[in-house]
N, C-alpha and C positions, 0 to 999 in steps of 0.2 A: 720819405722814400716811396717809390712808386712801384708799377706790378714788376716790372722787367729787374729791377733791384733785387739781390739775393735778400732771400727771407728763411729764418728758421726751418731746417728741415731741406735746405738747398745746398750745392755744391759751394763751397765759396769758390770766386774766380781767381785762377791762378794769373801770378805774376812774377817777374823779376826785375828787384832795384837792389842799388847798390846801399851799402851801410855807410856810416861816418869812418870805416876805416878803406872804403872803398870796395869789400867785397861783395858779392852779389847774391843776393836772400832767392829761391825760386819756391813760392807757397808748397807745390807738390813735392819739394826737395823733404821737407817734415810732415810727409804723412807716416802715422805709426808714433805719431805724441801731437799733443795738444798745444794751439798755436794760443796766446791771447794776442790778438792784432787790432793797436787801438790808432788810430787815427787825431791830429791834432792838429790845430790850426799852425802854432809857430812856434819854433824854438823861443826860449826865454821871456816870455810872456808871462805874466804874473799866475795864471792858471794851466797853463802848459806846464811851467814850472812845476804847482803844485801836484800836479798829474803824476811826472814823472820822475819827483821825490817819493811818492807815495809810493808807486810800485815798485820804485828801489829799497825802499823801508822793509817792505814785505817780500823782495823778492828770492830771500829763502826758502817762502812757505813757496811761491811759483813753480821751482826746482823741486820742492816736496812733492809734488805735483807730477812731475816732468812735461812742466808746460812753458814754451820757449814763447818770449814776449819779443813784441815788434812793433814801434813804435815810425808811426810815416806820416809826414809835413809835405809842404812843397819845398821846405827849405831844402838848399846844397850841402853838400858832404860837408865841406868846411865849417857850417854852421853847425851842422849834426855833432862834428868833431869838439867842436868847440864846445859847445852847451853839452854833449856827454861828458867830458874831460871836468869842466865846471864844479859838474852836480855830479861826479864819479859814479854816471850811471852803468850800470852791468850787464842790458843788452842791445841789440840793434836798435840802432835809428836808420830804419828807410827813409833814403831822395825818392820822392815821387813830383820830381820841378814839371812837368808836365802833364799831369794830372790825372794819368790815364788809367791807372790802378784807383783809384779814388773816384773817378768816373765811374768804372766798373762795380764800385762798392754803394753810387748814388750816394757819398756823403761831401762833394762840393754844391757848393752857394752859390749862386749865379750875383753877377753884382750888377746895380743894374746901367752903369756905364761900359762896364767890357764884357757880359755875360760871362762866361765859365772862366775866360782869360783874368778876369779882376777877382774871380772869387775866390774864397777857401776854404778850407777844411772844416768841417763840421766834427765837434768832439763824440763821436761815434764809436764803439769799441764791438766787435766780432771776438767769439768764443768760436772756435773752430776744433772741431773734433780729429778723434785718430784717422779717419777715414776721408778726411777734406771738407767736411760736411760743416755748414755753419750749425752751432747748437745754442747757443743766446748771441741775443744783438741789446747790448747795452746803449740807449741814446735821451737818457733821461737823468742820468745821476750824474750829483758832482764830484769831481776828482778822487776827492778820500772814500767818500760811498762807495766810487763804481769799485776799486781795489777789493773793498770788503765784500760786497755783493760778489764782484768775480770769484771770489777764493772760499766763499760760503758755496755757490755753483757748483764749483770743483769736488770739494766735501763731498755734496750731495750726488753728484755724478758717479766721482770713482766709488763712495762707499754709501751706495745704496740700503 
């Protein structure tokens, strides 16, 4: 991630896409609760998969919380629908097919035959506050980790 990339302590960049049921998420629509917005290469991928098992497993404790999860690919709704439906996941999957939110977050890959066009998503996760504010950027741990780490954050955030 470079300077121009939201860092800890920065506004996260607002956006709107639509989910796997087609309606339309706008980041500033949930200010006044906790976003977790994790970013992922592809639907049904063996590690994607495991991702968003994981924070289906736990996403009691997330609600314990009243922290709304969003989960954004370049895949299409249909693919979102599908792989939600699958693994009877419980919340949004953003389309972000054109990559502009994800741009905005500095978590695509440039590849180096199509630059940003061939690239993807970088398994990246933003902890975004009541107030729109990024407050942890997770971009280091693996799938079942980053769940437990995110919801140990939360812990320590709401109950100081």
């Amino acid at each position: 991630m470079n300077e121009e990339e939201p860092r800890v302590g920065t506004a996260a960049p607002d956006f709107t896409l639509p989910d796997q049921d087609g309606r339309k998420h706008t980041l500033s629509s949930y200010r006044g609760h906790w976003v977790f917005l994790y970013f992922y290469p592809h639907d049904n991928t063996p590690e994607c998969t495991e991702e968003a098992c994981a924070i289906r497993d736990r996403f009691p404790e997330f609600k314990h919380f009243d922290v709304n999860v969003l989960g954004v690919s370049p895949d299409d709704i249909s693919s979102h629908k599908q792989f939600a439906d699958k693994y009877h996941l419980p919340f949004a999957l953003l389309s972000d097919a054109h990559k502009k939110t994800a741009k905005s977050y500095g978590v695509v890959v440039k590849n180096s035959t199509f630059g940003e066009r061939g690239g993807w998503f970088m398994r990246v996760s933003f902890l975004i506050d009541l107030m729109g504010g990024i407050e942890k950027i997770y971009d280091e741990v693996g799938p079942k980790f980053q769940v437990k780490k995110v919801l140990a954050d939360l812990e320590q955030t709401q109950n100081p």
